[in-house]
C-alpha positions as CSV (number, residue, x, y, z in Angstrom):
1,X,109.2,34.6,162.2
2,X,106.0,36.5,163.1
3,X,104.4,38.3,160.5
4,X,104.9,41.8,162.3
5,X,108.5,40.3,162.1
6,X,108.6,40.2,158.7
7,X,106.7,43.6,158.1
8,X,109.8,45.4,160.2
9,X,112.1,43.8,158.4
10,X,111.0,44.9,155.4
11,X,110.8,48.8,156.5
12,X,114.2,48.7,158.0
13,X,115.3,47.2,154.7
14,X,112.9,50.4,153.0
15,X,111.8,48.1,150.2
16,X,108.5,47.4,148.7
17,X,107.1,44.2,147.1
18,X,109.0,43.0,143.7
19,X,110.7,40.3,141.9
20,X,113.8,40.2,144.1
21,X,114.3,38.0,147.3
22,X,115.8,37.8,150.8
23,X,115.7,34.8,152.8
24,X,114.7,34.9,156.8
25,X,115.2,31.9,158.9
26,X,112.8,31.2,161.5
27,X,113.4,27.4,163.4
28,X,114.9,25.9,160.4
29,X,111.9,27.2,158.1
30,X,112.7,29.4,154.7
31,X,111.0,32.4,154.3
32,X,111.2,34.2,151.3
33,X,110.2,38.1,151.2
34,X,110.6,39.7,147.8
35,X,111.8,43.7,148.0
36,X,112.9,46.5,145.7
37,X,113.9,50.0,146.4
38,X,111.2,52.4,146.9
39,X,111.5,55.0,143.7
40,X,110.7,58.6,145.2
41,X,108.5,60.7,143.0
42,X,110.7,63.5,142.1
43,X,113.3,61.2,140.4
44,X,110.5,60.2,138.3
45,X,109.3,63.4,137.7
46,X,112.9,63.9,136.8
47,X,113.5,61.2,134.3
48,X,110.1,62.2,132.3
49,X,112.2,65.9,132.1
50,X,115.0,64.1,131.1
51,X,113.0,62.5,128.4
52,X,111.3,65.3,127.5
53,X,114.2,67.1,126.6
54,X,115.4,65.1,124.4
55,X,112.9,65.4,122.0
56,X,114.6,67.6,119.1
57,X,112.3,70.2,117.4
58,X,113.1,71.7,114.0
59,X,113.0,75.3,113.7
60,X,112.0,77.1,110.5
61,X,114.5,80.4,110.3
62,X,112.8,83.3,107.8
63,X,115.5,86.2,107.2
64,X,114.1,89.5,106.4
65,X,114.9,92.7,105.9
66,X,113.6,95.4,107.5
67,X,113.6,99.1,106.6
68,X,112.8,102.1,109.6
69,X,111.6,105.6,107.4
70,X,110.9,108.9,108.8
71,X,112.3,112.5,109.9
72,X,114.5,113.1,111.9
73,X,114.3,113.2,115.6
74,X,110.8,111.0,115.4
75,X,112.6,108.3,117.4
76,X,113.7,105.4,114.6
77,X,117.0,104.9,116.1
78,X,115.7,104.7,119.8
79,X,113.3,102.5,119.0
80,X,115.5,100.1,117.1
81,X,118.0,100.6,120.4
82,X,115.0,99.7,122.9
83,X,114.0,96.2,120.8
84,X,117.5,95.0,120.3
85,X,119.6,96.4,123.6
86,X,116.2,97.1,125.9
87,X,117.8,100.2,126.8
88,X,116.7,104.2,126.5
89,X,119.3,106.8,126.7
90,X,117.8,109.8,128.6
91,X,120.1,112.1,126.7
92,X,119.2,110.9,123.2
93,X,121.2,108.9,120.8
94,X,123.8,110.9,118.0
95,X,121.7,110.9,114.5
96,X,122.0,108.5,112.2
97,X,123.8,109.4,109.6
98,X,123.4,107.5,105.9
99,X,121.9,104.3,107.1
100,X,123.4,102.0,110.2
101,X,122.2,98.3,110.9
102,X,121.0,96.0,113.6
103,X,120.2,92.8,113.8
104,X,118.2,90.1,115.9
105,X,116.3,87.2,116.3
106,X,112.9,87.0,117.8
107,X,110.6,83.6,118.1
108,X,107.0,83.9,116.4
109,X,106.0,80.2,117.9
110,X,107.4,76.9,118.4
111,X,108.3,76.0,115.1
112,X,109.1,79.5,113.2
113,X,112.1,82.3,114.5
114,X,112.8,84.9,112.0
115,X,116.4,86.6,111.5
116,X,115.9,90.2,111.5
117,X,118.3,92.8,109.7
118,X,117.1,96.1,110.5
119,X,118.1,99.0,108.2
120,X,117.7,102.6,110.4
121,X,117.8,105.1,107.7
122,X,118.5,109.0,108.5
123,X,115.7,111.0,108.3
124,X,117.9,113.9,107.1
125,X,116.6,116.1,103.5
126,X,120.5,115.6,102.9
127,X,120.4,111.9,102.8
128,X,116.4,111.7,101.7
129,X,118.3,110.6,97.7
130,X,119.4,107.3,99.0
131,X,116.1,105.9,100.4
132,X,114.9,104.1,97.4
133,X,118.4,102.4,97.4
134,X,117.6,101.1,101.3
135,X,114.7,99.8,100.5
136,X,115.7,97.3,97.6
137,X,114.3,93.8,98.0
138,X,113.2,94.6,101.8
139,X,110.3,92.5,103.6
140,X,108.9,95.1,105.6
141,X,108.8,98.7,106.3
142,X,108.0,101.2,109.3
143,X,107.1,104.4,108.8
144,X,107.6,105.9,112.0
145,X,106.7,109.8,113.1
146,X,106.2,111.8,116.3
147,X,102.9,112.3,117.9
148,X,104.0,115.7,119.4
149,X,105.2,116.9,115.9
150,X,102.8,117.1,113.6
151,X,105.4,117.9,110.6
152,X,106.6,114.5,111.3
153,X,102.7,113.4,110.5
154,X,102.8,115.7,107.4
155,X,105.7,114.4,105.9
156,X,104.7,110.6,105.8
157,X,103.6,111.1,102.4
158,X,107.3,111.7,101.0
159,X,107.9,108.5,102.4
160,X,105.0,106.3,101.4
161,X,106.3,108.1,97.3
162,X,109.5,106.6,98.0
163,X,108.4,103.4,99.0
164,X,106.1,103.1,96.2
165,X,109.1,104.2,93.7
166,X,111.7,102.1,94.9
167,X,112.7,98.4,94.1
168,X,111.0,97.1,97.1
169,X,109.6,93.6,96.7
170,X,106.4,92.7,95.1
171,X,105.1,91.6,98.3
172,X,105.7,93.7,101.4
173,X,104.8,95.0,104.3
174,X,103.8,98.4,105.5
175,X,103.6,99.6,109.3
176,X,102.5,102.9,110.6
177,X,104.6,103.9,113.6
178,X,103.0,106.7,116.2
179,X,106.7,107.2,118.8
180,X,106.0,109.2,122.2
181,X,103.6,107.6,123.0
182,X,104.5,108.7,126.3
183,X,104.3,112.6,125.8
184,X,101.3,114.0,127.7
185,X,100.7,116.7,125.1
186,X,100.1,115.2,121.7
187,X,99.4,116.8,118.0
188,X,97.8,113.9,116.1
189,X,95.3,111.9,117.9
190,X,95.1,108.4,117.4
191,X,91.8,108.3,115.0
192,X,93.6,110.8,112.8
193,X,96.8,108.2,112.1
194,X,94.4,105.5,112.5
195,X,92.6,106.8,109.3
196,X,95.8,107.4,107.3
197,X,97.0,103.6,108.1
198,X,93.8,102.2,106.7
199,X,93.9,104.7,103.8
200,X,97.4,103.4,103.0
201,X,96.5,99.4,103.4
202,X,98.5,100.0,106.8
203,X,98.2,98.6,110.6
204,X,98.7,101.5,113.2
205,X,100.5,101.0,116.7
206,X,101.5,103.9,119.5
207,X,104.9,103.0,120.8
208,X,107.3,104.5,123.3
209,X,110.5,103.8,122.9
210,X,111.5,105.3,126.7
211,X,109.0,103.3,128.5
212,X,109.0,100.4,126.2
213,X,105.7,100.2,125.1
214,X,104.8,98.0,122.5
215,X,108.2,98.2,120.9
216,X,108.1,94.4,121.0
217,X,104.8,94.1,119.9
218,X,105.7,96.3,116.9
219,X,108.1,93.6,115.8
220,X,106.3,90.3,116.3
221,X,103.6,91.9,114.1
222,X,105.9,92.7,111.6
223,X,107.7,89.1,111.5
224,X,104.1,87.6,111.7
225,X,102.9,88.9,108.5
226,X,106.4,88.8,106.5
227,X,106.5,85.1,107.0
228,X,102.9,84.9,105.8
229,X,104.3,86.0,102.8
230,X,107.2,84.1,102.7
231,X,105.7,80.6,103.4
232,X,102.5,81.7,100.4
233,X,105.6,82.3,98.4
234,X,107.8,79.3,99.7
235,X,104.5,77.3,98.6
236,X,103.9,78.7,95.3
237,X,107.1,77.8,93.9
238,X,106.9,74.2,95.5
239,X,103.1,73.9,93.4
240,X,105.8,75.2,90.1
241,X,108.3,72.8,91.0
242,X,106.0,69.9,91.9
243,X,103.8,70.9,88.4
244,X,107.2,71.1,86.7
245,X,107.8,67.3,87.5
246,X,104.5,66.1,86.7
247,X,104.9,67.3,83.2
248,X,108.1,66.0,83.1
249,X,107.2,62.7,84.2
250,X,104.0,62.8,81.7
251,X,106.0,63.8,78.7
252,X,108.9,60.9,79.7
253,X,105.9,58.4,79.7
254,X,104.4,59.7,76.2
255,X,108.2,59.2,74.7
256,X,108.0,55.9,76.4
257,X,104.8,54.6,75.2
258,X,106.0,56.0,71.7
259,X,109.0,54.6,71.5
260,X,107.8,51.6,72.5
261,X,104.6,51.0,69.7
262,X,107.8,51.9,67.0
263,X,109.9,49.2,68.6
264,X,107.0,46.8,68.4
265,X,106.1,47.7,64.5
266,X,109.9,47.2,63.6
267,X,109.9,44.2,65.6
268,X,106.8,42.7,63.3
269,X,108.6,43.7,60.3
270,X,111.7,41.5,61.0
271,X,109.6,38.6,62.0
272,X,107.8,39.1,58.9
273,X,110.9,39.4,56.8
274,X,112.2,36.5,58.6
275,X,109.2,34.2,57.4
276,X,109.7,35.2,54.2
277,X,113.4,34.4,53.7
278,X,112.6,30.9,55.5
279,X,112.5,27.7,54.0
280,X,110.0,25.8,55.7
């Protein structure tokens, strides 16, 4: 067989060069012409997928509780409604009334997802007397008005009082919330809130909960800086714990080394009693 033989055999075979063999006869002379199937690329690309998949990734979960303050009409429960349904209604939601509750999660990166359980308090003078009792052991807090209603502007220093008398965590978080951020006409300007915020150790955002606007934003900054918190905290009491055991462990070597300089002296005492009652 011709070498052009043996090259068209081998492409109406569609193999390439390997290990494995099949034998041609050509006047009583062996030839031996080693194939394998031809991989195509997109199976390989597959396989490395496959691969790639498989690779588990642990996931740190934070829970947090979250706490929405303001007057009524501002916008809290839209808001909440927007980030957790991604829906407006045109003809407005029913007041809250009390306090009702949402919850979701949301990824920060690769590694960290935080449970939300958002608390969307009524902004009601009727219902103003249970705030403080909302806000026990939250995480964070918005403080939400409206930037048509400068009343709702006025009034943010009721809620920043209640905030600071209430049995909210140690370490929290604060946002200031402008809604309506869509509304054309406007009655505080952004450097005016902007002041306020720092004033009040405070980050400022402009949402709109009908368009959308930053409403997710709003939330991935808040979950950002609660589980700064919570790993500082989460890290603190591993230094306690880890300080804890080192002074364990010293203090179970000093009882050690004790007991075992007492054990040697009463050992030296019966050796020496034993020398004495000895006859030879």
């Amino acid at each position: 067989m011709s070498l052009d033989e043996k090259k068209d055999a081998k492409n109406l075979l569609g193999f390439k060069d390997s290990v494995n063999s099949e034998a041609f006869n050509d006047n009583n002379r062996n030839f031996s012409i080693s194939v394998n199937p031809i991989i195509k690329k997109d199976e390989e690309e597959d396989e490395e997928n496959e691969t790639h998949s498989d690779i588990e990734v642990n996931v740190t979960t934070y829970k947090i509780k979250l706490v929405f303050l303001g007057d009524s009409n501002v916008g809290k429960t839209s808001i909440i409604h927007r980030f957790c349904e991604n829906k407006f209604e045109e003809n407005g939601l029913v007041s809250t009334i009390s306090v009702a509750f949402k919850n979701k999660f949301l990824k920060i990166d690769s590694f960290t997802q935080v449970n939300m359980n958002i608390w969307d308090t009524a902004g009601q003078e009727k219902f103003r007397s249970m705030t403080r009792s909302y806000l026990r052991d939250s995480h964070g807090v918005f403080l939400v008005f409206d930037l048509s209603q400068k009343k709702s502007f006025d009034s943010l220093n009721f809620w920043l009082e209640e905030i600071n008398n209430s049995d909210i965590n140690k370490q929290y978080v604060k946002m200031l919330i402008g809604n309506k951020s869509d509304f054309k006409q406007k009655e505080v300007d952004k450097e005016t809130a902007k002041k306020f915020a720092e004033e009040n150790n405070m980050k400022y955002l402009e949402v709109s909960a009908k368009d959308g606007i930053n409403i997710e934003s709003m939330f991935e900054m808040m979950g950002i800086e609660c589980v700064k918190i919570l790993e500082k905290e989460n890290k603190g009491e591993n230094d306690k714990s880890n300080h804890s055991r080192i002074k364990n462990k010293e203090e179970k070597e000093e009882v050690f080394k004790n007991n075992s300089v007492l054990s040697a002296k009463e050992f030296n005492k019966d050796i020496k009693k034993i020398k004495e009652h000895s006859c030879c």
